[in-house]
N, CA, C and O atoms as a Tripos MOL2 file, in Angstrom:
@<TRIPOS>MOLECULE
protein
  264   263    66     0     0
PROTEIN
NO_CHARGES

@<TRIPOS>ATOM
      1 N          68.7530   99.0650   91.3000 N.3       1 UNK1
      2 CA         69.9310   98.7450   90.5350 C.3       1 UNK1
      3 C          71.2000   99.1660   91.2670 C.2       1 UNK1
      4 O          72.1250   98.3540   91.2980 O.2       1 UNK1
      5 N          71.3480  100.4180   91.8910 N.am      2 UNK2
      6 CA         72.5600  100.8710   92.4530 C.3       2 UNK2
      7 C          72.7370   99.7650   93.8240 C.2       2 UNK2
      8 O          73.8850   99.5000   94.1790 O.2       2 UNK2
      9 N          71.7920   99.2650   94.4170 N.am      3 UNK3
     10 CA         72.2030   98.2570   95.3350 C.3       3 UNK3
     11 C          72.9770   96.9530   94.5820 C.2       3 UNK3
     12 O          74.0230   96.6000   95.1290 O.2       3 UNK3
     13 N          72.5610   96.2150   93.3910 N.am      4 UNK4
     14 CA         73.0440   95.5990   93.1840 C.3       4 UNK4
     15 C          74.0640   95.6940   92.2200 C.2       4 UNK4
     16 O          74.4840   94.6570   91.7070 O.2       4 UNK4
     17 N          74.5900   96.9480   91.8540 N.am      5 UNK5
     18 CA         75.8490   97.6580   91.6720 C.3       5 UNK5
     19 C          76.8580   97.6860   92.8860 C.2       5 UNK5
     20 O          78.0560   97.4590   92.7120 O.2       5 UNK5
     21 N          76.4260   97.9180   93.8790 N.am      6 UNK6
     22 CA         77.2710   98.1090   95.2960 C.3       6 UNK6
     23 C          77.4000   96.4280   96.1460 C.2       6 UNK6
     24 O          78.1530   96.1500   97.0790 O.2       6 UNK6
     25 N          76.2300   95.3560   95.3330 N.am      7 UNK7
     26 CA         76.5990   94.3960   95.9780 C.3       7 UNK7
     27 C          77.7250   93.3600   94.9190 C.2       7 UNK7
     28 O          78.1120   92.2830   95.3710 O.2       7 UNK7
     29 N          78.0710   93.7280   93.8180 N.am      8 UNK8
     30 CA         79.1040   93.3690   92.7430 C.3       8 UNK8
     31 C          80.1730   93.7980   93.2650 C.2       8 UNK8
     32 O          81.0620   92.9660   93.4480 O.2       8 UNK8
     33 N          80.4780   95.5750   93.7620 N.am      9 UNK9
     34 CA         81.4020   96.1070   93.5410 C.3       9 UNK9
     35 C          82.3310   95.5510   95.0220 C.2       9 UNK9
     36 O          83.5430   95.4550   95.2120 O.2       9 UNK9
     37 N          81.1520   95.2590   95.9000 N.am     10 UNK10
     38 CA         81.5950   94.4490   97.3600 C.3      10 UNK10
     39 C          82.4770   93.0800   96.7930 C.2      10 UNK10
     40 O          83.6860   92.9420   96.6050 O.2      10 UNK10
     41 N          81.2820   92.0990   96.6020 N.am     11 UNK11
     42 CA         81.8210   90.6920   96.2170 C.3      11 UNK11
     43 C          82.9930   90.9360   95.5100 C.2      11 UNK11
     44 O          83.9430   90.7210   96.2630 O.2      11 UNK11
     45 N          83.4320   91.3580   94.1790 N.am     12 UNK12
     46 CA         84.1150   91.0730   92.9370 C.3      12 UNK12
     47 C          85.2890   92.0140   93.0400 C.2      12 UNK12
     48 O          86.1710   91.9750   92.1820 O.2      12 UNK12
     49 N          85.3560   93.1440   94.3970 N.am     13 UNK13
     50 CA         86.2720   94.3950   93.8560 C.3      13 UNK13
     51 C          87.0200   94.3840   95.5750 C.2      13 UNK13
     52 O          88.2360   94.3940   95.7690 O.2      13 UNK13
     53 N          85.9290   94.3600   96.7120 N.am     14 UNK14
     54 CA         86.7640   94.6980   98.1510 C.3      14 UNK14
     55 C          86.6660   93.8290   98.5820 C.2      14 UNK14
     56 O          87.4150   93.7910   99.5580 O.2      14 UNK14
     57 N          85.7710   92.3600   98.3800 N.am     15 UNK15
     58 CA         85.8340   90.8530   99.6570 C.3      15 UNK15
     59 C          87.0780   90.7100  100.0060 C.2      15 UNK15
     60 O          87.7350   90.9740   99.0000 O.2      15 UNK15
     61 N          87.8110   90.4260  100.9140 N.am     16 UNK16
     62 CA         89.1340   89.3420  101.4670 C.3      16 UNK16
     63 C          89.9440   90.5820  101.0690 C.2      16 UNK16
     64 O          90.9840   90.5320  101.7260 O.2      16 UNK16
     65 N          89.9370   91.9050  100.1220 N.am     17 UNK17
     66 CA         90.8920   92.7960  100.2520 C.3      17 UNK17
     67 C          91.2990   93.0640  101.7090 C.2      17 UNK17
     68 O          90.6300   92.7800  102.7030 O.2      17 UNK17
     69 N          92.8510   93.8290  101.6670 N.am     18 UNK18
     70 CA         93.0280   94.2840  102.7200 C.3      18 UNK18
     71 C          93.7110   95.4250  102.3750 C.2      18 UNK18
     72 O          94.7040   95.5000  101.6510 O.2      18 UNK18
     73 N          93.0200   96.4630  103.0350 N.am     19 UNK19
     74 CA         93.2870   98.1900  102.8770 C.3      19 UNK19
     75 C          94.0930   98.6850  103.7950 C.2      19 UNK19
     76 O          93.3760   98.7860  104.7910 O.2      19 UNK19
     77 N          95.1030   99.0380  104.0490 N.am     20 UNK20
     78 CA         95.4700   99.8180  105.2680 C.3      20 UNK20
     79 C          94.9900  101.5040  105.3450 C.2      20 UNK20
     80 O          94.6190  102.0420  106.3880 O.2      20 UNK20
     81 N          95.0690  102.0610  104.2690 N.am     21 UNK21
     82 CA         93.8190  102.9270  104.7920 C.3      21 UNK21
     83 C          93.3050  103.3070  103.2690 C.2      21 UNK21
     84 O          93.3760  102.6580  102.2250 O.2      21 UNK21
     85 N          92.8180  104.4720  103.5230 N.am     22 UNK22
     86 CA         91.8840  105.4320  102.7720 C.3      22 UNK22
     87 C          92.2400  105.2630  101.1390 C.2      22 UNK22
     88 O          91.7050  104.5800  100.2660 O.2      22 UNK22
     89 N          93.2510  106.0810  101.1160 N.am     23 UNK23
     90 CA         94.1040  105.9780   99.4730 C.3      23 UNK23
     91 C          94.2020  104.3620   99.0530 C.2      23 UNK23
     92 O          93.9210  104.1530   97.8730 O.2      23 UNK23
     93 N          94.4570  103.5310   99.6180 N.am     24 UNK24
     94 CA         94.5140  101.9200   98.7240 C.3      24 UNK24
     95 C          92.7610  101.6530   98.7900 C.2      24 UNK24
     96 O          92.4530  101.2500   97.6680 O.2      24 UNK24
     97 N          91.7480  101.7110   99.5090 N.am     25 UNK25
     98 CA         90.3470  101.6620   99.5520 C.3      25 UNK25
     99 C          90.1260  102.1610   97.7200 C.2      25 UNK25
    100 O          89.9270  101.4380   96.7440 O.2      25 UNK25
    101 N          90.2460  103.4840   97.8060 N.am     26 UNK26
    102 CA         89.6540  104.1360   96.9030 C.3      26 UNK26
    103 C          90.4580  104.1030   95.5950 C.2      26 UNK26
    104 O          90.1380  104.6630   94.5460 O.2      26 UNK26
    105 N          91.8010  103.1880   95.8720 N.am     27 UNK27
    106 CA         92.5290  102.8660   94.1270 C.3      27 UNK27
    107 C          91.9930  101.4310   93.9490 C.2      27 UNK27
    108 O          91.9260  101.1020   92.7650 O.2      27 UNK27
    109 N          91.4740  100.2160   95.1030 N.am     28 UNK28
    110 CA         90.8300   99.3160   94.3320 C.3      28 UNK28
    111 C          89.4830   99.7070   93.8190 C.2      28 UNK28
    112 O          89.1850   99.0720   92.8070 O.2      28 UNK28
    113 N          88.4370  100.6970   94.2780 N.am     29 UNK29
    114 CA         87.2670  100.7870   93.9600 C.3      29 UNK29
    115 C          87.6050  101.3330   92.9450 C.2      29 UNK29
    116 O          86.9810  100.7000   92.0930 O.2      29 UNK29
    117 N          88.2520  102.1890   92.3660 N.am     30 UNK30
    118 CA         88.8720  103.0010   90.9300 C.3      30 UNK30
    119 C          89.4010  101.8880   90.1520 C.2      30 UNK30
    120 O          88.9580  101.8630   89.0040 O.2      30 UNK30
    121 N          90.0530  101.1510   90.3890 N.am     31 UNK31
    122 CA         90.5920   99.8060   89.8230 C.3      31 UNK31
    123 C          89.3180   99.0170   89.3430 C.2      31 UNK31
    124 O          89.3360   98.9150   88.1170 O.2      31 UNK31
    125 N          88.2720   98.4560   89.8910 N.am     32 UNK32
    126 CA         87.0580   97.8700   89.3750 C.3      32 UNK32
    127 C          86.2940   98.4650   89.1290 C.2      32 UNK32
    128 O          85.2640   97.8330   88.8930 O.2      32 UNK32
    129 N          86.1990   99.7560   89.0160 N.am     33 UNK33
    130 CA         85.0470  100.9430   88.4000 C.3      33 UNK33
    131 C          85.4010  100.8930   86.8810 C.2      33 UNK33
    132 O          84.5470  100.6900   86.0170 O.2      33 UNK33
    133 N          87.0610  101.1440   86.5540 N.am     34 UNK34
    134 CA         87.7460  100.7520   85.0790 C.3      34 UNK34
    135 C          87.6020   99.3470   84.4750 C.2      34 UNK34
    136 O          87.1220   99.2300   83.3480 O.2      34 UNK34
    137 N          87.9330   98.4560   85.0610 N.am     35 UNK35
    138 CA         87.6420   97.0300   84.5890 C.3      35 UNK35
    139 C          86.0810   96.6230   84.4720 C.2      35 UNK35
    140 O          85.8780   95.5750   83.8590 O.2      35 UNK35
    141 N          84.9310   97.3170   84.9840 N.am     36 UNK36
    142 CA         83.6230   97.3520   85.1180 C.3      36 UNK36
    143 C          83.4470   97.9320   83.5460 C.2      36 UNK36
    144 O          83.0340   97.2390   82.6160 O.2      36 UNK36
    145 N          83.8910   99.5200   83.4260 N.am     37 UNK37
    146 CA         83.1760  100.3440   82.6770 C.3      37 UNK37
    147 C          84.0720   99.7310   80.9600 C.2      37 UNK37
    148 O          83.9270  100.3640   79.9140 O.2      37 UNK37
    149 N          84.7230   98.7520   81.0340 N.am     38 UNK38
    150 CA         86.2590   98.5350   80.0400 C.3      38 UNK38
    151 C          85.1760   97.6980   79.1250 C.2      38 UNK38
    152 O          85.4630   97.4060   77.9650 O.2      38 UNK38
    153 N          83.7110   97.2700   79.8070 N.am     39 UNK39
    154 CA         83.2950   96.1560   78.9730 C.3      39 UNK39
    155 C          81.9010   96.4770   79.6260 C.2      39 UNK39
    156 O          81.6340   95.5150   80.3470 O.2      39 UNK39
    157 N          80.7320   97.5680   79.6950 N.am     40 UNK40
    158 CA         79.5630   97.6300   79.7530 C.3      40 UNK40
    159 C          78.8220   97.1510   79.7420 C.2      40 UNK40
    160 O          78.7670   96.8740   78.5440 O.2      40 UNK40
    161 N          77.6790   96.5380   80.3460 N.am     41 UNK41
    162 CA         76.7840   95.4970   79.3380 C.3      41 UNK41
    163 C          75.2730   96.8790   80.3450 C.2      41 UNK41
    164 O          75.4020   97.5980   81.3360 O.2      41 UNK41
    165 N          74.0500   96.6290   79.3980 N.am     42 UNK42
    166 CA         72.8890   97.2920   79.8300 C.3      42 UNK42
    167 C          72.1750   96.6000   80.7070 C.2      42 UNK42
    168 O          72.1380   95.4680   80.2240 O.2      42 UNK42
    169 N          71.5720   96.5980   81.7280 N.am     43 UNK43
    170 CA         70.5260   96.0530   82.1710 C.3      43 UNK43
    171 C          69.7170   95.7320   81.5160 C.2      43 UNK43
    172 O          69.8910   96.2630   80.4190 O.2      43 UNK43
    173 N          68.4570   94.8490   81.5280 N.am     44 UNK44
    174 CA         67.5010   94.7220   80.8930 C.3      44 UNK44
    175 C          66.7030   94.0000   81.9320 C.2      44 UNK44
    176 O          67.0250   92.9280   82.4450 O.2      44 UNK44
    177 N          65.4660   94.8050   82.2260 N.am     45 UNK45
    178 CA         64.7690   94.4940   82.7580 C.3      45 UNK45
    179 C          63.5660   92.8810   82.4230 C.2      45 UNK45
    180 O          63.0500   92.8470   81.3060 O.2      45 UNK45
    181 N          63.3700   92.1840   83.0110 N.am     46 UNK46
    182 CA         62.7830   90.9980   82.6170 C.3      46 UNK46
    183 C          61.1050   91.3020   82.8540 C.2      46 UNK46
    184 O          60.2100   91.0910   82.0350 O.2      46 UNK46
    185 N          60.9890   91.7870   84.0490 N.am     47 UNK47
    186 CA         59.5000   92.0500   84.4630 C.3      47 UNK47
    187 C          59.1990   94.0950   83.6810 C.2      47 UNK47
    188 O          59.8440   95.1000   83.3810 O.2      47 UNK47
    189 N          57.5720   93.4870   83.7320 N.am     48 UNK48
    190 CA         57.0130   94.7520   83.2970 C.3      48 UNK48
    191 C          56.6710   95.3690   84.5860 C.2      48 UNK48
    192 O          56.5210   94.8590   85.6970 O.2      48 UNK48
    193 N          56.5590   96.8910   84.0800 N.am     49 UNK49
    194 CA         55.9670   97.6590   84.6190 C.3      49 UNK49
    195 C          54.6550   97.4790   85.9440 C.2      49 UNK49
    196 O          54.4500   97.8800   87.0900 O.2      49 UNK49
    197 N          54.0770   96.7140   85.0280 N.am     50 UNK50
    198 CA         52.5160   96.3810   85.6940 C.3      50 UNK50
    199 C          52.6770   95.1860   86.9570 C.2      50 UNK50
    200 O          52.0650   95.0900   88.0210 O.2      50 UNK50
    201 N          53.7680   94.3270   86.3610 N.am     51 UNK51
    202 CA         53.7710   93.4100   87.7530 C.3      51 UNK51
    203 C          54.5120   94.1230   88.5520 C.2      51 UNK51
    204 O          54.1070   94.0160   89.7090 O.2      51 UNK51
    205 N          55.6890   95.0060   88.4150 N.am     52 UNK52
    206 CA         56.0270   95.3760   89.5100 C.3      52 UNK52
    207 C          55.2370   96.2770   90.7020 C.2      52 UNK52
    208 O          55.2310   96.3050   91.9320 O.2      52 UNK52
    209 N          54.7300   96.8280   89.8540 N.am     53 UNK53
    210 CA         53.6310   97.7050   90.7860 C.3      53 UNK53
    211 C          52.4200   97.0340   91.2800 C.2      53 UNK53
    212 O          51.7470   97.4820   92.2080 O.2      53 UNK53
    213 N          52.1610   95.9720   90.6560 N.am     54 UNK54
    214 CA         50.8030   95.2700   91.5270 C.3      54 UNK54
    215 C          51.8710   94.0930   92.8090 C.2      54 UNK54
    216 O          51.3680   93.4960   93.7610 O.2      54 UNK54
    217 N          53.0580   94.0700   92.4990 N.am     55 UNK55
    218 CA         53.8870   93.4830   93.5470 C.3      55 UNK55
    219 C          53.8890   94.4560   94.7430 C.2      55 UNK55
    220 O          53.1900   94.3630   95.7520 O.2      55 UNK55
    221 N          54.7400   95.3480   94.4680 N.am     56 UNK56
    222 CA         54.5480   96.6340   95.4260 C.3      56 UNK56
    223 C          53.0580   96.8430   96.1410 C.2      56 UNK56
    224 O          52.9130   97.2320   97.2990 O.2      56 UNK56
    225 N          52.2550   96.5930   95.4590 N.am     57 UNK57
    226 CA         50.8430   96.7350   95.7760 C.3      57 UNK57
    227 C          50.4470   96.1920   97.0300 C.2      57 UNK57
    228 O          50.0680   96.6400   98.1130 O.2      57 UNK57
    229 N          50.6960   94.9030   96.4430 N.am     58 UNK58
    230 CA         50.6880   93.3670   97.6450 C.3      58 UNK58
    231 C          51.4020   93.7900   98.7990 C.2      58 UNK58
    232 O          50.8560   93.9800   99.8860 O.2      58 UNK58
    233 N          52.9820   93.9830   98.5110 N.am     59 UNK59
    234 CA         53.4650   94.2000   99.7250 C.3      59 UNK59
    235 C          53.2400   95.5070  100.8090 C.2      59 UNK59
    236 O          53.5670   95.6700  101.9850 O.2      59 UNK59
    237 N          52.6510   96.1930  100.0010 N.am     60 UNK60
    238 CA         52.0310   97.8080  100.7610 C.3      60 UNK60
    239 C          50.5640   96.9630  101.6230 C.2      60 UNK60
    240 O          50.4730   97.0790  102.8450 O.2      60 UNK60
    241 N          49.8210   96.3920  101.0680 N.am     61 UNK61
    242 CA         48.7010   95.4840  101.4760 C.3      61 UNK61
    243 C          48.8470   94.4720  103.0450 C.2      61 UNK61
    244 O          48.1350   94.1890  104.0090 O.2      61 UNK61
    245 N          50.2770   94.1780  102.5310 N.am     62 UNK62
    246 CA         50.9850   93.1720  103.9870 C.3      62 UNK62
    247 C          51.5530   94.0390  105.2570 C.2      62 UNK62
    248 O          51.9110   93.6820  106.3790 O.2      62 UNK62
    249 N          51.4940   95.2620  104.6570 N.am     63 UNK63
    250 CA         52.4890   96.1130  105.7000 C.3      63 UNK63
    251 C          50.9210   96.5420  106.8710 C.2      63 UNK63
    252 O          50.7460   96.6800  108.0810 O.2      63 UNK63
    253 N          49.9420   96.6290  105.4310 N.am     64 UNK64
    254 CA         48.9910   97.3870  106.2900 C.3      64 UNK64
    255 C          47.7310   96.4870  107.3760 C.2      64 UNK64
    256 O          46.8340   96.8110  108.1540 O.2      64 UNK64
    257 N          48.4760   94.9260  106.7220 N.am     65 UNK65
    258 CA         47.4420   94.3110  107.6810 C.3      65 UNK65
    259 C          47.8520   93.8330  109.0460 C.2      65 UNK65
    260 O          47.0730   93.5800  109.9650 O.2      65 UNK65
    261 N          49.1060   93.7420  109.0740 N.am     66 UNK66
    262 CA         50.2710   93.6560  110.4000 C.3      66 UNK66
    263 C          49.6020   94.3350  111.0940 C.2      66 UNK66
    264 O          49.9780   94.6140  112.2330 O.2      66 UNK66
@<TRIPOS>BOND
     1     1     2 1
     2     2     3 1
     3     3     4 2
     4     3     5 am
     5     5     6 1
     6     6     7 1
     7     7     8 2
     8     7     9 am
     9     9    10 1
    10    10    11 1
    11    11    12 2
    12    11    13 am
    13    13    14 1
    14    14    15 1
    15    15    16 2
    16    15    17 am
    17    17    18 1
    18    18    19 1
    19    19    20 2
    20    19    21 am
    21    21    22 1
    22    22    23 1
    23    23    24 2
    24    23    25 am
    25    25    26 1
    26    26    27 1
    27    27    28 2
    28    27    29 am
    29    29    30 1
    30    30    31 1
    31    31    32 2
    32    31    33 am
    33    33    34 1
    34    34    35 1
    35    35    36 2
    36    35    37 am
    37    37    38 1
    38    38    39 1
    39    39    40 2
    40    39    41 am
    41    41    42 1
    42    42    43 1
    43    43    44 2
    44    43    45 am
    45    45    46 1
    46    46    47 1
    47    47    48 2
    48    47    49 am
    49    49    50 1
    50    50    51 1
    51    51    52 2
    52    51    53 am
    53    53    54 1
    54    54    55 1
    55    55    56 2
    56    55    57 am
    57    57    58 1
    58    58    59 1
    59    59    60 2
    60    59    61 am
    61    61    62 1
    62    62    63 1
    63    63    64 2
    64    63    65 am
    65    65    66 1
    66    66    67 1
    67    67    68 2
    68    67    69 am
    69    69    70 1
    70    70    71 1
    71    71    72 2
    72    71    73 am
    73    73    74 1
    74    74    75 1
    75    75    76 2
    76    75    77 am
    77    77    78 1
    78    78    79 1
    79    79    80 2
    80    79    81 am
    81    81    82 1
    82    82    83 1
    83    83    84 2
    84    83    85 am
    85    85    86 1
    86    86    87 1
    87    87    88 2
    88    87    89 am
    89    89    90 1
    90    90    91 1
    91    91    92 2
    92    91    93 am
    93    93    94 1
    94    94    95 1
    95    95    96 2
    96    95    97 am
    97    97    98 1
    98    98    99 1
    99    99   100 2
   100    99   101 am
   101   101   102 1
   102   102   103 1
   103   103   104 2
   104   103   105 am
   105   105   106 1
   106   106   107 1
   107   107   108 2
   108   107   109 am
   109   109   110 1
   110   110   111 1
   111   111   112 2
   112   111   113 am
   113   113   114 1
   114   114   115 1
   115   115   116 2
   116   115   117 am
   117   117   118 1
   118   118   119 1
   119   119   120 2
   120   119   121 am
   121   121   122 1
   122   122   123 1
   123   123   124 2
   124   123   125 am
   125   125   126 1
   126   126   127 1
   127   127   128 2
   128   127   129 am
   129   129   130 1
   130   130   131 1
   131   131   132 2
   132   131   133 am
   133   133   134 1
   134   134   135 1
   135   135   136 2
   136   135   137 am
   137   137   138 1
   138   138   139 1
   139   139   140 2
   140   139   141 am
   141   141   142 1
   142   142   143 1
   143   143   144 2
   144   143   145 am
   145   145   146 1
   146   146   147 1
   147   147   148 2
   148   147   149 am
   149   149   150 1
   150   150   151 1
   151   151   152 2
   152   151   153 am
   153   153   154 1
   154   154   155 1
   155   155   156 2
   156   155   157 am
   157   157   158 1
   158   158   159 1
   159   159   160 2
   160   159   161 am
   161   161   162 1
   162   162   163 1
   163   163   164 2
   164   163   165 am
   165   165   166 1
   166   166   167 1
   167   167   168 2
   168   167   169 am
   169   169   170 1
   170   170   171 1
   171   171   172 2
   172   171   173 am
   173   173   174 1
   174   174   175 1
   175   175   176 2
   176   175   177 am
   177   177   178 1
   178   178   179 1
   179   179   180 2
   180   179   181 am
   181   181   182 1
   182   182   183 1
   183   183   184 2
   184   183   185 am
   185   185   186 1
   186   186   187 1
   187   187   188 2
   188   187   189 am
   189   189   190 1
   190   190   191 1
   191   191   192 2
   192   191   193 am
   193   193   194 1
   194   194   195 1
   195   195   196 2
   196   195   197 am
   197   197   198 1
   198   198   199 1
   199   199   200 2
   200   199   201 am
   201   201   202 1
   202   202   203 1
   203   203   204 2
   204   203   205 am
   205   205   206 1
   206   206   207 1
   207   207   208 2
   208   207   209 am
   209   209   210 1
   210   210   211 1
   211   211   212 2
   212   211   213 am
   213   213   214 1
   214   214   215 1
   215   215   216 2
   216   215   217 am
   217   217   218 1
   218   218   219 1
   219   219   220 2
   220   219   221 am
   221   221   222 1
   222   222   223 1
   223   223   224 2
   224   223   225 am
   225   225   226 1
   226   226   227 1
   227   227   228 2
   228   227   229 am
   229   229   230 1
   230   230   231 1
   231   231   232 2
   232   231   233 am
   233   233   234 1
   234   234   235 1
   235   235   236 2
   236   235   237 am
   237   237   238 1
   238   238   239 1
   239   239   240 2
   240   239   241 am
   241   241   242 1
   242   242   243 1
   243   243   244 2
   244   243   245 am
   245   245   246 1
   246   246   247 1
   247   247   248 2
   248   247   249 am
   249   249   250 1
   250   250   251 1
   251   251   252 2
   252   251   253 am
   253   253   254 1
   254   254   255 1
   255   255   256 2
   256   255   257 am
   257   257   258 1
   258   258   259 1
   259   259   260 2
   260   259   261 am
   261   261   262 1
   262   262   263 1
   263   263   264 2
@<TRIPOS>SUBSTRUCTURE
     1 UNK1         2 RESIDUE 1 A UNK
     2 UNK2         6 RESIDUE 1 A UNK
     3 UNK3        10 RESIDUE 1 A UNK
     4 UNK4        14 RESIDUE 1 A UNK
     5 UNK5        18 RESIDUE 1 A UNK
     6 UNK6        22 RESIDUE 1 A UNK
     7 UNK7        26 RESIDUE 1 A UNK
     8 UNK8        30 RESIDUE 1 A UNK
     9 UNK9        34 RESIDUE 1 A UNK
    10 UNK10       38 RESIDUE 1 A UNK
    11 UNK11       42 RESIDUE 1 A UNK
    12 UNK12       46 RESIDUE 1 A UNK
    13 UNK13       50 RESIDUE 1 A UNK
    14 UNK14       54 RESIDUE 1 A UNK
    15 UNK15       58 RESIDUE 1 A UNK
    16 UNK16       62 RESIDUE 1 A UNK
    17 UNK17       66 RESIDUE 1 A UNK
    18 UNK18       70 RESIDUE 1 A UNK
    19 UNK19       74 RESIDUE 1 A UNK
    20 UNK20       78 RESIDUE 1 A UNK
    21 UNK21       82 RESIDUE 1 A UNK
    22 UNK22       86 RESIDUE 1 A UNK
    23 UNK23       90 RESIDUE 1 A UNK
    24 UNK24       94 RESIDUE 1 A UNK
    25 UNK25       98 RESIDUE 1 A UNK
    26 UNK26      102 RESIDUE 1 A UNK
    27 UNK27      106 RESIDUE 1 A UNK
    28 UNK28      110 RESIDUE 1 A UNK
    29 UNK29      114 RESIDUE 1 A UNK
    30 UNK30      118 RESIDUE 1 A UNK
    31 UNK31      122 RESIDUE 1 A UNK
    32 UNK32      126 RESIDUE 1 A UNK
    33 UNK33      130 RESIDUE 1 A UNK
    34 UNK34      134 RESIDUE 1 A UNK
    35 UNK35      138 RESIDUE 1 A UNK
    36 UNK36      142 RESIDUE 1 A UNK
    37 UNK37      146 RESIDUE 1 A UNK
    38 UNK38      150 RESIDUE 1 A UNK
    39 UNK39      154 RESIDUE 1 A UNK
    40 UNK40      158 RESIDUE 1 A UNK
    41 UNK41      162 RESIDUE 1 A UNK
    42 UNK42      166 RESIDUE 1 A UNK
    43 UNK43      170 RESIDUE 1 A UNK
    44 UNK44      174 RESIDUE 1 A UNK
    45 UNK45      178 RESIDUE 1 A UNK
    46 UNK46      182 RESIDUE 1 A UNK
    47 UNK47      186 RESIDUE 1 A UNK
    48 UNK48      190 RESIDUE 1 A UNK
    49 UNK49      194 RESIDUE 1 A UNK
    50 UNK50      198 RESIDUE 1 A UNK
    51 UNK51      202 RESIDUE 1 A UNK
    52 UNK52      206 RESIDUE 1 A UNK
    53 UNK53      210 RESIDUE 1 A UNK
    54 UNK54      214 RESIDUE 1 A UNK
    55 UNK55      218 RESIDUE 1 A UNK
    56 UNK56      222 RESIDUE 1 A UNK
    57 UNK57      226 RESIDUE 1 A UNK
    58 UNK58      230 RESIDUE 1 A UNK
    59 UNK59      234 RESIDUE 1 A UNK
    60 UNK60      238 RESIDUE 1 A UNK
    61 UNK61      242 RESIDUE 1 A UNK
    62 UNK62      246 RESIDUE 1 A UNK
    63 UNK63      250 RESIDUE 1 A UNK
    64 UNK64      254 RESIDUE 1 A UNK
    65 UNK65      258 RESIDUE 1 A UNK
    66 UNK66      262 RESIDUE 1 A UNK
């Protein structure tokens, strides 16, 4: 989840920005951290438990037949 937290906060908050340094970086990421948190929504996971881990399974299976 935090990756695709960090790939939102890329696209939707720093793409095509332009920072000249440090302090404007960290008032747009503060700027879309507020407009993010202003309207919450939960995750909800679609897959269970069980497929993810027999997925993981598979791919532990592919690593080991390489």
């Amino acid at each position: 989840m935090v990756e695709r937290f960090f790939r939102d906060l890329t696209e939707r908050g720093l793409r095509r920005g332009v920072f000249k340094d440090g302090p404007q970086l960290i008032a747009a990421i503060g700027a879309y951290l507020a407009a993010h948190n202003s309207n919450p929504k939960p995750f909800v996971w679609t897959a269970s438990a069980r497929d993810i881990l027999e997925k993981v399974k598979r791919g532990r299976q592919k690593l080991v037949d390489m």
